[in-house]
VOGU-3710 file (C-alpha; in Angstrom, 3 decimals, decimal comma):
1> xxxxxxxxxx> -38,354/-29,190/10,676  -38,421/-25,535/9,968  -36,388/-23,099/11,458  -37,423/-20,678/13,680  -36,290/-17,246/14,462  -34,546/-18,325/17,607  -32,693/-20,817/15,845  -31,421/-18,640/13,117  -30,732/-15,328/15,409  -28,398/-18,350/17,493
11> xxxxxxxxxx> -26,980/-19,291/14,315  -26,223/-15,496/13,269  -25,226/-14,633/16,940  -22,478/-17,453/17,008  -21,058/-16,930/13,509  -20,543/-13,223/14,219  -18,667/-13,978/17,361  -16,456/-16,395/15,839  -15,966/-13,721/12,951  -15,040/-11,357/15,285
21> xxxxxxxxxx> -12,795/-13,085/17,609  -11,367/-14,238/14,013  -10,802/-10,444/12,779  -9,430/-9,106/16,526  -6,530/-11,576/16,190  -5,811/-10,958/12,666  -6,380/-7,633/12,622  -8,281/-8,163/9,074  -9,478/-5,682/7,669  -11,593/-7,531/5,166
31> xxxxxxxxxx> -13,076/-9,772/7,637  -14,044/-6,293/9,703  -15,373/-5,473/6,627  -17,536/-8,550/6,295  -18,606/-7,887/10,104  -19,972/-4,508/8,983  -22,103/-5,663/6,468  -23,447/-8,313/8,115  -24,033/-7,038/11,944  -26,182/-4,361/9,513
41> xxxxxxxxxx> -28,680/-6,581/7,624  -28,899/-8,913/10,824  -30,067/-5,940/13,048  -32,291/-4,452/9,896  -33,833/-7,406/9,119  -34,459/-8,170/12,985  -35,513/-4,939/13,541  -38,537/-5,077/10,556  -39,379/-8,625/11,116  -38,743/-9,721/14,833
51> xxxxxxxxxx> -38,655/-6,445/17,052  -42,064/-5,109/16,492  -43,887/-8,869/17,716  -41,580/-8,109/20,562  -42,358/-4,858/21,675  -45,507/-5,865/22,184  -44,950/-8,180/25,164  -45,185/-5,992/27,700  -42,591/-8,021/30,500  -40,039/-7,622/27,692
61> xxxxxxxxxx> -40,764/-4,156/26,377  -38,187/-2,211/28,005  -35,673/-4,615/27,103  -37,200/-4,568/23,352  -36,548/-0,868/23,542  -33,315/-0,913/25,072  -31,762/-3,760/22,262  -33,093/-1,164/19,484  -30,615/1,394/21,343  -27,794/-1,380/21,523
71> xxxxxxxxxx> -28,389/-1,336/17,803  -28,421/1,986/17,571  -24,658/2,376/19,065  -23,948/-0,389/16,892  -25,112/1,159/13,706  -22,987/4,243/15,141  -20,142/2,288/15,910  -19,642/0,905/12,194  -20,236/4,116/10,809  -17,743/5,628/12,412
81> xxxxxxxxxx> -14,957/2,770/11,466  -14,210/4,438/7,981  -10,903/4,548/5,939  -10,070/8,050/7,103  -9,103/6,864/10,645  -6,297/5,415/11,912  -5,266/1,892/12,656  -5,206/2,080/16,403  -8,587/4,097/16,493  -10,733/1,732/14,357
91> xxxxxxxxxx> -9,509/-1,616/16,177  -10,426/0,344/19,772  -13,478/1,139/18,122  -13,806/-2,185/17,089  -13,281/-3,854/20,130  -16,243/-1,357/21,705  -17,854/-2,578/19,082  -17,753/-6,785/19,904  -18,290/-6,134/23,714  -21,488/-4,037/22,946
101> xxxxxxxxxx> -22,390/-7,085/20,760  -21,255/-9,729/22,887  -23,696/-7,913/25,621  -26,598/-7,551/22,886  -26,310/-11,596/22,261  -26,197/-12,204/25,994  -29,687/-10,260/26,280  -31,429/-11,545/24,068  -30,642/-15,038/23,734  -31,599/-14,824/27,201
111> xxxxxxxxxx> -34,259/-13,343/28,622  -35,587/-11,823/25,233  -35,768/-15,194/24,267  -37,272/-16,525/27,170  -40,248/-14,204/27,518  -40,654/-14,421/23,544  -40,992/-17,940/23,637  -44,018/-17,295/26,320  -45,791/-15,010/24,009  -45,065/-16,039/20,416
121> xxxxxxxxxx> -46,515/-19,704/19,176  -43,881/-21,944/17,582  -45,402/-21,256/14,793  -45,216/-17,837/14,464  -41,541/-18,105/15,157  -40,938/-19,973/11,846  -42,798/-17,438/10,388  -40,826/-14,799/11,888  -37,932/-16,517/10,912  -38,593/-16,757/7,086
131> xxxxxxxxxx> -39,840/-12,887/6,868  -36,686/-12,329/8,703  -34,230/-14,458/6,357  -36,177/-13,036/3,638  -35,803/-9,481/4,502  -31,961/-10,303/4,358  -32,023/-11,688/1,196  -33,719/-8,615/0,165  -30,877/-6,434/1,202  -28,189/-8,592/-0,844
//
């Protein structure tokens, strides 16, 4: 069976969280680093290949929008976590960071999900889902 996009966002969703449970007990810096680049492609990729199908369900639009902000503070988030800060500030940052992801999982693997399932064919999932592992792949 192919995967769909639900599957692999679940996938994504649950390896990120264990990452960064993993890195706020360690302290790692190279596993934050990991985080960074991979919270990035997962939101670009979902952002080209699985937002805009969203977006246009209209009991689900709002929240579309308001995950694309989530991202947004995300994207902000990690950008701000550079070298020239110090220790104390980038883990606080950090751990802003994993509840505003933690809350962005929650969302959609709930009622995003739900609603999505309503609207998009099985299908088109799976073909969501290999654009949207493509479109990573692209960005390695």
């Amino acid at each position: 069976m192919k995967e769909d996009i639900y599957s692999i966002l679940k996938k994504e969703h649950e390896d990120v969280s264990g990452k960064m449970d993993k890195a706020e007990k360690s302290e790692s810096k190279a596993e934050l680093e990991k985080i960074k680049k991979e919270l990035t492609a997962h939101m670009e990729a979902e952002e080209k290949e699985y937002y805009p199908a969203l977006e246009l369900i209209k009991e689900i639009k709002e929240l579309t929008l308001e995950a694309i902000e989530e991202h947004n503070v995300v994207k902000i988030l990690i950008k701000q976590m550079s070298d020239g800060i110090s220790n104390e500030v980038l883990w606080a940052k950090f751990k802003v960071l994993k509840e505003n992801v933690e809350h962005h999982i929650s969302e959609e693997e709930g009622e995003i999900f739900k609603e999505s399932k309503k609207h998009i064919s099985s299908e088109d999932a799976e073909e969501i889902g290999k654009a949207f592992l493509n479109s990573k792949k692209a960005m390695r």
